[in-house]
C-alpha positions, 0 to 999 in steps of 0.5 A, a space after each residue: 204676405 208679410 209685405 201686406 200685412 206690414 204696410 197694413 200695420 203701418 198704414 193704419 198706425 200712420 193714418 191713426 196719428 195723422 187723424 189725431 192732434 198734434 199733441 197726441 200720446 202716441 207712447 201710451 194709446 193703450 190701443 197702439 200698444 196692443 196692436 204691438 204686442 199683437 204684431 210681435 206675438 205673431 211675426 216674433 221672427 220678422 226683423 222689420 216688425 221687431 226694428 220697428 217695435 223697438 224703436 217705438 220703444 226707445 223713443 217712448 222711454 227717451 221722449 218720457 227723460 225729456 232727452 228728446 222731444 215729442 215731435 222728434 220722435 214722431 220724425 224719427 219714428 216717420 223716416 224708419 217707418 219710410 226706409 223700412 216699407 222700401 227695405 221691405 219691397 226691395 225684399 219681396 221684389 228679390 223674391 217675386 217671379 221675373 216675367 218677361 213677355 
């Protein structure tokens, strides 16, 4: 269930920037912040959900001192997001049932 509902979130963040232009202010979409908060309250135990939140955090606050820029934090976000949907997957496969035939 969690697993669904991670690659749900992500999906429909991914898929909501790469709709948007390139220039887009990912760090203060009242609409993607929301969505977070909402995460948060709801899976405040997930340690991927709250990895990823504040990461999001972190880059936002950095790209804002100017100690990085907009498109570095977009890859950095990218490639957590990625390692995070395989640690996830690699979490539900350790607990799904192996059926042999």
């Amino acid at each position: 269930m969690k697993l669904a509902i991670l690659l749900n979130l992500l999906v429909l963040v991914t898929a909501a920037h790469a709709q948007e232009p390139a220039q887009a202010d990912y760090c203060h979409d009242a609409s993607i912040n929301n969505d977070w908060r909402k995460h948060i309250a709801a899976y405040p135990q997930d340690p991927i959900i709250l990895k990823l939140a504040g990461l999001r955090e972190g880059l936002c606050l950095m790209i804002e001192r100017g100690q990085i820029t907009q498109e570095q934090g977009i890859n950095i976000w990218e490639d957590e997001r990625q390692r995070s949907l395989v640690d996830r997957n690699k979490e539900q496969a350790l607990h799904m049932p192996n059926y042999s035939l």
